[in-house]
ZAVEX-699414 format. One record per residue (C-alpha): residue in three letters; z, x, y. Coordinates in steps of 0.05 Angstrom, whole numbers, padded with zeros to 5 digits, always signed. Layout:
N
ALAZXY ...
***
This chain:
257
UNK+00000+00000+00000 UNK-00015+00017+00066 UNK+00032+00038+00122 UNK+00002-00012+00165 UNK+00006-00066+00110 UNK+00085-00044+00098 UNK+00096-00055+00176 UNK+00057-00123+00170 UNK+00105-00145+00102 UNK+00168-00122+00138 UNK+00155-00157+00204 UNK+00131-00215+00167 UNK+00198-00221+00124 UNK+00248-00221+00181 UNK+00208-00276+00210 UNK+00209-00307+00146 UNK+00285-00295+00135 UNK+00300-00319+00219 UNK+00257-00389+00186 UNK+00309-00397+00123 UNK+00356-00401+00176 UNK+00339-00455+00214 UNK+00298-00497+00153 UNK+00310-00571+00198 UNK+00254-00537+00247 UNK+00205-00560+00193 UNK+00227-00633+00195 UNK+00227-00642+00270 UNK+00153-00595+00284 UNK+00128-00657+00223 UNK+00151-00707+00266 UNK+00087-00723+00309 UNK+00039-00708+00244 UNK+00074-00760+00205 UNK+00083-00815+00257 UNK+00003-00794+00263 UNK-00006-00804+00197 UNK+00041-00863+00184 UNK+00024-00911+00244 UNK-00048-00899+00255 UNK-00062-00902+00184 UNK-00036-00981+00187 UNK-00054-00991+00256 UNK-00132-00970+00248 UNK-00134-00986+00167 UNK-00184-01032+00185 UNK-00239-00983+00201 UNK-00239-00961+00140 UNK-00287-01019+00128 UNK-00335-00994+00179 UNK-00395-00940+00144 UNK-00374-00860+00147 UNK-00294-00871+00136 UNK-00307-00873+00067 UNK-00269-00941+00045 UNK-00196-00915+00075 UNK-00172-00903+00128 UNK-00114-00859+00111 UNK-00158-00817+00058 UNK-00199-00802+00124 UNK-00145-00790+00169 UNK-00104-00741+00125 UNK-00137-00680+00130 UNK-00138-00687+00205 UNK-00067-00699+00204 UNK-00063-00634+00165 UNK-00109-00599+00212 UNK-00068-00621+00278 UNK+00000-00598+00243 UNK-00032-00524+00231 UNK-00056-00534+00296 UNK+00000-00556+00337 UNK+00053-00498+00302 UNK+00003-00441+00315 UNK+00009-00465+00390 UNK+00084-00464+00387 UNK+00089-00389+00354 UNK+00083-00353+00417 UNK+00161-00372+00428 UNK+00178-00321+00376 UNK+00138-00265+00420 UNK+00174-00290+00487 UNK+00247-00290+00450 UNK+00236-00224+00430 UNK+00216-00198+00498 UNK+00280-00235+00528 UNK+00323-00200+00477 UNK+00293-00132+00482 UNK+00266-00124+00407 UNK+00189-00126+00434 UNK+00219-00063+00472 UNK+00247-00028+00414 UNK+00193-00045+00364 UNK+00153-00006+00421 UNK+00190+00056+00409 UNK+00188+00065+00338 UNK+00120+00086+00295 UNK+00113+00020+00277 UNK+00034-00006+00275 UNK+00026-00036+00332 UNK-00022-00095+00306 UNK+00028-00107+00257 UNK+00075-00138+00300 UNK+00020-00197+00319 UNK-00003-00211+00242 UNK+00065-00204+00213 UNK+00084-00254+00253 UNK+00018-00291+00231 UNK+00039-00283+00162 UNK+00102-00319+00174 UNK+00060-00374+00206 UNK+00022-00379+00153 UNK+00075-00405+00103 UNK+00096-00451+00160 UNK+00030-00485+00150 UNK+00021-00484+00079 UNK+00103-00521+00074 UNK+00074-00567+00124 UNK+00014-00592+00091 UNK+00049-00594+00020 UNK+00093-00643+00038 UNK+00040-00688+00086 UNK-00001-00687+00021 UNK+00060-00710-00016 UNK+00069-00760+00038 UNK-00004-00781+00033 UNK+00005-00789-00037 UNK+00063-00830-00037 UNK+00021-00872+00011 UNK-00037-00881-00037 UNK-00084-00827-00010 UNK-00135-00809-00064 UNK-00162-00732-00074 UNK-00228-00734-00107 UNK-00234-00668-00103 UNK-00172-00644-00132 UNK-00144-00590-00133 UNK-00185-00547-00110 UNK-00206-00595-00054 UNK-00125-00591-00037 UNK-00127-00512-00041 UNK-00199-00519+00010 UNK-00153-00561+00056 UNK-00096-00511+00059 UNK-00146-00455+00072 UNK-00173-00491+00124 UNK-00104-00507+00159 UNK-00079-00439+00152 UNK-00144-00395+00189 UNK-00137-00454+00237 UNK-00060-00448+00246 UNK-00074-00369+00248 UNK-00118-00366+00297 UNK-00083-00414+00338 UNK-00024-00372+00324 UNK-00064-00307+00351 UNK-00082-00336+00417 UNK-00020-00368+00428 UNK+00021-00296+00424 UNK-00035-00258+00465 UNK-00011-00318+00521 UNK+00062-00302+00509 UNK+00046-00230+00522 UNK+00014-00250+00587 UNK+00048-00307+00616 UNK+00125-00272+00591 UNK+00158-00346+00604 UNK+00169-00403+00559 UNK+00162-00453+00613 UNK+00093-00427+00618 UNK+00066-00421+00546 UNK+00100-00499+00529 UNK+00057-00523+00591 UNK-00008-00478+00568 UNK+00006-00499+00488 UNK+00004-00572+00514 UNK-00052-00575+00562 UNK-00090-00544+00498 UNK-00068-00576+00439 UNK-00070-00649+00471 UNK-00148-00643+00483 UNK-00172-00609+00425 UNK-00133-00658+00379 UNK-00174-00726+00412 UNK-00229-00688+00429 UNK-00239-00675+00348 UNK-00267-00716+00291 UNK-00184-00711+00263 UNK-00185-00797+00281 UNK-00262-00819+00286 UNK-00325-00802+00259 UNK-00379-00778+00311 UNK-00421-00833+00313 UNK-00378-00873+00341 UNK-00356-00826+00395 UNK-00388-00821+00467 UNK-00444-00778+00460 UNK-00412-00728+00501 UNK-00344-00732+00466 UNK-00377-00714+00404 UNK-00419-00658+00426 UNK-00354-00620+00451 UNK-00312-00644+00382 UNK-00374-00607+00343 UNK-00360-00546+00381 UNK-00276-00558+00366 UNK-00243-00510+00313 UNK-00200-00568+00296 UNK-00259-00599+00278 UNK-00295-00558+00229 UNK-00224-00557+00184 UNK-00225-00624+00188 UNK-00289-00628+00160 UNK-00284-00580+00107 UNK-00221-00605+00086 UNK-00249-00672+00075 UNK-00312-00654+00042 UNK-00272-00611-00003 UNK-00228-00672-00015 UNK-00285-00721-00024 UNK-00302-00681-00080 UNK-00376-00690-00080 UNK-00386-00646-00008 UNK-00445-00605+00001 UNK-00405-00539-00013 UNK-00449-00501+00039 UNK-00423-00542+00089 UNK-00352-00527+00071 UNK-00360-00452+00069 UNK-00397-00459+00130 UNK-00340-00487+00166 UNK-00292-00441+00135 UNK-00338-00378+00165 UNK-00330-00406+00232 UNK-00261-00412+00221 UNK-00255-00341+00206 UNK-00299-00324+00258 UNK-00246-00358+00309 UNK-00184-00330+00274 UNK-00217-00251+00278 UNK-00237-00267+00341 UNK-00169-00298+00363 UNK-00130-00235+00340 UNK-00164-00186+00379 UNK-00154-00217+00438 UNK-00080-00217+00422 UNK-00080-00146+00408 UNK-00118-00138+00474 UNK-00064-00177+00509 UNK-00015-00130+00475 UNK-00047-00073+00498 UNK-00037-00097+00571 UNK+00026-00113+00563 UNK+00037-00049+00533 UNK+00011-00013+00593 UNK+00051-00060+00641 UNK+00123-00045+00622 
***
């Protein structure tokens, strides 16, 4: 193992371990998702009847629900990066030989489980709720993939704006004025034919968006599986793309203390 993957492991475990502590942060960061996924799945069941929701409702909404969980806790992780400027770690990671992109994807790494925790028990909560999964398994495994480059990225950028912005108040108003857009301005509630033709040329463009749609064409079971690794390559594209400009905002703030 690398020196750079031992730095990543270690950072990534005392995330992990400050998690274990506080395990109830799970169960109020699900609150939204499942209030998503519980009240719009009655209130709008009806469109399930209308062609391209597939006959339910909830099976359609679900992987958007997923999607906008990954979504919303990548956005949040930056509060990790600011606590540990406030507290002076960020300054004494600085000053030992640690690798220095390490400290962003460990704490990716620990986001990452986040996600997968999250999802496990929406699609246990879908289930109970009668959701079918065509696709199985592996359409289950497709969906978590999905969530967690989208989480990750999201994760990434919202770090590199830590590092920049240095204040909580800041990065919560930032997260938001993010977050709220790209989760209506997304295919996660309606399909794009019934969107304003404007609304769903940006959605097409929308990261949240192409894990929606791979997750559910994974989950449909008979998906064009082009299309699915399609979507997954421009998710990786956004995550790669997402962590170097967190490392580039590290490097500036690097510079600037």
């Amino acid at each position: 193992m690398t020196a750079a993957a031992v730095h990543v492991e270690a950072i990534a475990v005392r995330h992990i371990r400050s998690f274990a502590r506080q395990p109830w942060w799970i169960a109020i960061s699900l609150m939204q998702p499942v209030i998503y996924l519980v009240l719009f799945s009655q209130l709008f069941g009806v469109m399930g009847n209308v062609p391209g929701f597939g006959g339910s409702y909830l099976d359609f909404i679900l992987p958007g629900v997923v999607a906008i969980s990954a979504l919303s806790s990548g956005g949040w992780a930056g509060t990790a990066s600011i606590e540990d400027m406030d507290r002076g770690v960020m300054g004494r990671m600085l000053v030992t030989p640690v690798n220095r992109g390490a400290i962003i994807t460990g704490h990716l790494a620990q986001g990452a489980l986040i996600v997968v925790i999250q999802a496990i028990i929406l699609v246990g909560l879908g289930f109970l709720m009668g959701a079918r999964f065509d696709g199985g398994l592996p359409g289950i495994a497709i969906m978590f993939v999905a969530s967690v480059l989208l989480g990750a990225a999201a994760g990434a950028l919202s770090h590199g704006l830590a590092l920049l912005a240095r204040t909580q108040e800041t990065l919560i108003a930032a997260s938001q004025g993010i977050i709220l857009p790209m989760t209506f301005l997304s295919t996660a509630f309606m399909i794009p034919a019934l969107m304003p033709d404007w609304m769903a040329t940006v959605a097409s463009y929308n990261p949240l968006t192409w894990a929606v749609e791979a997750s559910r064409a994974a989950l449909d079971g008979a998906g064009d599986p082009a299309f699915v690794v399609s979507r997954l390559a421009w998710l990786a594209i956004f995550l790669v793309v997402s962590i170097v400009l967190a490392l580039r905002a590290f490097g500036r703030y690097r510079r600037a203390i």
